[in-house]
Every structure is written in C-alpha cells, then in structure tokens.
N, C-alpha and C positions, 0 to 999 in steps of 0.2 A: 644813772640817768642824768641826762644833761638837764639844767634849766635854762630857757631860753627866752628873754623879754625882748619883743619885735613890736619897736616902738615909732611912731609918726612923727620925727621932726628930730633937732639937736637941743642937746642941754648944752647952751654955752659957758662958760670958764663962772663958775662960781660957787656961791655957797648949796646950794641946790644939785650941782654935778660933783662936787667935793661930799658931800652927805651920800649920795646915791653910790657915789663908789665905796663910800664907809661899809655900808651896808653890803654890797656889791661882795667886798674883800672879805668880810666876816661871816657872809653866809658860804661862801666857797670854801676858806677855810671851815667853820664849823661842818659842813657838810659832808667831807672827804671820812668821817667815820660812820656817815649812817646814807654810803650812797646815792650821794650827791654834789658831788664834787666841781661841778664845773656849773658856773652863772652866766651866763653872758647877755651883756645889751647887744641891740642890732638896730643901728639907726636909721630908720629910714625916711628916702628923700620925700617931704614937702612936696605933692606936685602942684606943679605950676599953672593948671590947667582955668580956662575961665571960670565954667562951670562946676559948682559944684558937685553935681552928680558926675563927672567926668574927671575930679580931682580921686572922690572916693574910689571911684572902682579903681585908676590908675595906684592909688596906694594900695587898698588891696589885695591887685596882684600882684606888687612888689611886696608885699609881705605872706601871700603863699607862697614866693619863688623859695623862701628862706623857710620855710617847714619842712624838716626831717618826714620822708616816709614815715610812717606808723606812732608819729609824735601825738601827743592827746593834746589838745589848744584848748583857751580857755582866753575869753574876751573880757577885757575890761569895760562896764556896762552899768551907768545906771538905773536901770532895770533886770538887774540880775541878782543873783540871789548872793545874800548875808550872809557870809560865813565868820565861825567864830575861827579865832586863831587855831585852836583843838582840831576844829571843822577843817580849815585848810591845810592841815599837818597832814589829820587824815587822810586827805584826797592827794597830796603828794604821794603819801607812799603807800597806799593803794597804786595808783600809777607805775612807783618804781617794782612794782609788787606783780604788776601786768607783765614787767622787762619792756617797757615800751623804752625806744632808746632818748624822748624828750619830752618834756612837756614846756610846752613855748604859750609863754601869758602874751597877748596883743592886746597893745594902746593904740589906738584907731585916730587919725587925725581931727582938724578943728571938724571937718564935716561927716565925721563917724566910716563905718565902714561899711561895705557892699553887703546885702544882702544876703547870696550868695558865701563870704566867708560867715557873716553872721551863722547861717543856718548852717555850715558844717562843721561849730565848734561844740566840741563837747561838754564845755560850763560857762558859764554868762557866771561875772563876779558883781558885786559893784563892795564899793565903802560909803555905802551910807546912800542917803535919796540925794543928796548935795551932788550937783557938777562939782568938781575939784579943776584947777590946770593941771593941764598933763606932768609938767616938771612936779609939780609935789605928789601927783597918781604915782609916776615914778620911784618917788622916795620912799611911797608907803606901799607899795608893792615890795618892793625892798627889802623893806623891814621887815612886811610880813612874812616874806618866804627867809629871813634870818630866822625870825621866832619862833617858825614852821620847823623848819632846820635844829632850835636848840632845844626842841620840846619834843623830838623824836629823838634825841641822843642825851635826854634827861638834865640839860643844863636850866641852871637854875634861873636862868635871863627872863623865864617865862612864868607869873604867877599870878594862879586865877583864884 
C-alpha cells in the first residue's frame, strides 16, 4: 500500500523541507518490510482565487484529482479525533490489511477544505486542539507515519 500526503501549498528550501524529507526517507525505507513502501508528498497549487470559499473548493478538487480509486483518506483536522501513535499504526494496517492500494492523508489549505471532500473522508485526524502551520503539520505527519511504520516492524524508535 502506497502512502500518499496531498498537501496545500510548497515547503520552500529549508530546515522544515529538509526534516520532512528526513522523515519522508525513513519511513519509506522502514516500511518496505511491513508493506509499506512507498510515501509520497503531492504538492498542491495555492489557488489564487479572491474568495475564499472559491480558493477551497478549487483546492479541493485538485486534491480529489490525485486520489487513487479505492484509496481510504484521511483529513488533517482540528476537530478530529486523537490518535495515539499505537492507534494510528493500527489503522495503517488495518487498511493495508483491506488491500486498499493507498491511503492518502490531506492538508487542506489556509482556508480548509470543501465540504464535500470533508464528508467523504474516512478519518478526521487532528494533533492536538492547537492550529499548527501547515509546514510543521507536515513534519509531524511524518514522523508519525515513521513511528507508525517502526512499531508495526517491532523497531525499537517507538516507546510507550
């Protein structure tokens, strides 16, 4: 199963895109033994639109263009539910466990996302009651599906 993060906007050149590929590269390699091999970001464009309610929807449906058939999604939200790190291994591989061929996390731009993708994803995440910026949501998504990743293949990175 692929993992797929479909994200609102660029991380430009720095310590924050340099972290995120850290993670990025460790969870891909960690993963190739407990089927899950392949991570990828998917940047998507800023729209440029006046309105707000006309920037969201235009994002998106640039971010359902990029959802695999039969992929299970899963929105980043806060108002969604707390999972422990155990909790979201879990629900990885229950997923990989479905043969679903991805499951694709979405970061939704400054003006959140369409209703519409809202209500067709199958898990609302959040970290914590706190807004975060997207670039460090980024990085702790990351990580967490690394920790996800090293606590289904019994590495010891993970201790509760």
């Amino acid at each position: 199963m692929r993992i797929v993060i479909a994200a609102v906007g660029r991380l430009k050149q720095g310590p924050e895109r340099d972290l995120a590929e850290r993670y990025r590269k460790r969870a891909a390699d960690a993963g190739r033994s407990v089927g899950l091999p392949t991570i990828e970001v998917l940047e998507i464009r800023e729209s440029r639109a006046e309105r707000a309610e006309r920037r969201m929807l235009e994002e998106s449906i640039a971010i359902a263009n990029v959802v695999p058939d039969r992929a299970v999604t899963a929105i980043l939200d806060e108002r969604g539910e707390s999972l422990t790190s155990a909790a979201f291994a879990s629900r990885l591989q229950g997923w990989r466990a479905q043969e679903r061929p991805a499951a694709v996390f979405i970061i939704g731009g400054a003006d959140g996302l369409a209703p519409t993708l809202r209500g067709k994803a199958n898990l609302a995440v959040a970290f914590g009651a706190a807004t975060w910026p997207h670039q460090l949501l980024r990085v702790m998504l990351l990580e967490q599906i690394y920790r996800a990743v090293t606590i289904l293949s019994g590495h010891p990175y993970h201790r509760a």
